[in-house]
N, C-alpha and C positions, 0 to 999 in steps of 0.2 A: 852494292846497289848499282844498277847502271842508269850514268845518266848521257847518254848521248840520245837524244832521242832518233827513234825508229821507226818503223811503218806502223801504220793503225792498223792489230787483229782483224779491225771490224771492213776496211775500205782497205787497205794496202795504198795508206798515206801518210804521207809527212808536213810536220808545221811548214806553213809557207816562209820561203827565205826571204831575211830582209838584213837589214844591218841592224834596226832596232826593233824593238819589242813595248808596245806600251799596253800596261794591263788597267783593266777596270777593275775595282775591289769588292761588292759587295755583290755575290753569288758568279763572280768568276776567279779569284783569288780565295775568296772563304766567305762563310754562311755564318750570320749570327742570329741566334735565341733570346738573346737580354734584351732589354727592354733600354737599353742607358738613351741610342741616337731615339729612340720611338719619342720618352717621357721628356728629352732637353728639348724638341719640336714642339711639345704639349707644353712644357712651362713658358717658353718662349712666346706661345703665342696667346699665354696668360699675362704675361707680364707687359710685351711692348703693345699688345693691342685691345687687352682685356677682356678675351675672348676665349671660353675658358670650351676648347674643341680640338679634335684629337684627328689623327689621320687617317683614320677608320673608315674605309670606303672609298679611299682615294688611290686610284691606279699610280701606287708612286714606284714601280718596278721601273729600270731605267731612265728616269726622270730625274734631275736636279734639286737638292736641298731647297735655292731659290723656287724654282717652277709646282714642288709639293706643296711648300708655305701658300704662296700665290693660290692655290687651289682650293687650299683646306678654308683658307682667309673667305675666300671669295664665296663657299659655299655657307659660310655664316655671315656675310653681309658687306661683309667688307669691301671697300671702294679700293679700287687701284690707286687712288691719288691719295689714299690712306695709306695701302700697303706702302708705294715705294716711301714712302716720308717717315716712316715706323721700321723699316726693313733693317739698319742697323744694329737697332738695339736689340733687333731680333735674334740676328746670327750674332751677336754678341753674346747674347742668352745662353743658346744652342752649344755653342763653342764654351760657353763659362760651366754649362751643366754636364757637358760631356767630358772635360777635363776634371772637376771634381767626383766624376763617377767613374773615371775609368776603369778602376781596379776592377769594376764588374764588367767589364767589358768579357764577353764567351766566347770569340770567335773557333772556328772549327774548318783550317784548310781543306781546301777543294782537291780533291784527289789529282794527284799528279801534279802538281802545281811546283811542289818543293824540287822535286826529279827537273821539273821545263824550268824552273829559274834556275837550279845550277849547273846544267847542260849548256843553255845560253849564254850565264856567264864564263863556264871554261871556254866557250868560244868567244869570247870578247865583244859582245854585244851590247847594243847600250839600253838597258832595261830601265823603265819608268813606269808610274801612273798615269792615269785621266779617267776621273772620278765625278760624279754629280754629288759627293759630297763635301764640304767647307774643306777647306786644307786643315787644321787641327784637326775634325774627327777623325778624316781619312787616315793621317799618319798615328792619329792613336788607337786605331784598328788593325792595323798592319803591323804596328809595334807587339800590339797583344799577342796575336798571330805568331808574332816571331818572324817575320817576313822583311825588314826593314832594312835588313844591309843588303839585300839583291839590289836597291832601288836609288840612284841618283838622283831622280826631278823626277816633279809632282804637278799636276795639274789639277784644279779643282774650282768648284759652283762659288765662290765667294766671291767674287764681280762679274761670272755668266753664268746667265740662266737656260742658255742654248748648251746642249751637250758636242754642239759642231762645235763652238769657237770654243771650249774647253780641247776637243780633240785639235783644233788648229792651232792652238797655239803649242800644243804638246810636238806638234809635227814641225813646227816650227824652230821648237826649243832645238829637237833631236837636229834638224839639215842645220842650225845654227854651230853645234857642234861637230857636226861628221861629214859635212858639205851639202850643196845643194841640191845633187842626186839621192842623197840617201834614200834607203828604200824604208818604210816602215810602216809595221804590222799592229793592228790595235786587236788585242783579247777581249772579248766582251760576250755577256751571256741574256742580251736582250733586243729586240727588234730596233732598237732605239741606238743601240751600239754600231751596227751595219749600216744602218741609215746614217746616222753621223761620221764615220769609215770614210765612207762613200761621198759623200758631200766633202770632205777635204781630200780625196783624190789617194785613198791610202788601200790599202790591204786588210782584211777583216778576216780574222780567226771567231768565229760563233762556236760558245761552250755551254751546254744543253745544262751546265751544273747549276743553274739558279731557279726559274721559276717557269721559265719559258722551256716545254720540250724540241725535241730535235725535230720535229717535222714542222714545228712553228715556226725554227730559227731558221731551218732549211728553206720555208719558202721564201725567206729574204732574199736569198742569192748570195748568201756571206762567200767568199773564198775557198773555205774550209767550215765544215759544220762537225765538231764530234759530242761525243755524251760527254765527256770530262776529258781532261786534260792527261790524265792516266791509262788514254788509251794508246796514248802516244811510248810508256812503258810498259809491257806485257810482262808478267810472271815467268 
């Protein structure tokens, strides 16, 4: 198998250089079918606010765990000065429901993904998350995946509900470690992902693998726009 990565078939291009690499997980790293993160958000927001309503209709594609609650809450009546004072026991829910379901957890890697995490790591790079979901689901999504040793540090929605100060503090974490020029690259597969990029001053790789096509992602202005990550390894 080769994994150095290469020029794209498609562009005669290469991932942008950086010293780090911080990935989003959910349709840029892999795609899940089950229902476990859907149903722990539905009992959650049974439980801490007795509001028995589902996420159904709620643009939560790049959006934060916190910011989809917030939404779904508020489209059944729910008062903000309710949400945040309930918001606890919530993602305590969420996080209790998803660890008891894990085993169903179906994730399905994003093509090329496996090939660009051990490419970057034979080159010594420092590979992470930053994620809109809780820190426990994220890492037991990834675990399922099989993806969990490429990854030192994790960034996730359980005290921001802004996808920037989740990506700032991931940028922060990595110049903390590697100095404070370090250069670093965020993978993400939604308009939400380059806009938060870009708002902390970073480099954007856009991966058409989730929900958003390539001329959507493309008109953000990402750095790098491809279908998948596997374009970056040819046959």
């Amino acid at each position: 198998m080769q994994t150095q990565p290469v020029s794209s078939p498609r562009k005669n291009i290469t991932i942008p250089d950086a010293d780090a690499y911080i990935f989003d997980i959910d349709g840029t790293l892999l795609v899940t079918k089950d229902l476990v993160h859907w149903n722990a958000l539905h009992q959650a927001m049974i439980e801490a606010y007795g509001v028995d309503t589902t996420i159904e209709g709620i643009p939560y594609h790049g959006k934060t765990d916190l910011s989809i609650l917030r939404a779904a809450l508020a489209r059944a009546g729910v008062s903000d000065e309710e949400f945040e004072a309930k918001l606890p026991a919530a993602l305590d829910a969420v996080c209790r429901e998803v660890e008891a379901n894990h085993r169903q957890l179906e994730p399905k890697v994003c093509p090329g993904i496996v090939q660009l995490l051990q490419s970057l790591r034979q080159r010594e790079k420092l590979l992470g998350v930053a994620s809109g979901n809780l820190e426990s689901v994220g890492w037991r999504k990834i675990e399922a995946a099989g993806l969990r040793r490429f990854f030192t540090f994790g960034f996730f929605s359980d005290h921001h509900e802004s996808r920037a100060e989740i990506f700032r503090n991931a940028l922060q974490h990595a110049r903390a470690q590697l100095g404070s020029e370090t250069r670093c690259c965020f993978i993400g597969d939604t308009p939400s992902d380059v806009e938060a990029a870009r708002d902390v001053g970073a480099q954007i790789l856009a991966v058409a693998s989730g929900t958003f096509t390539l001329d959507e992602l493309s008109a953000c202005s990402p750095d790098l726009c491809v279908s998948h990550c596997g374009e970056f390894f040819p046959d």
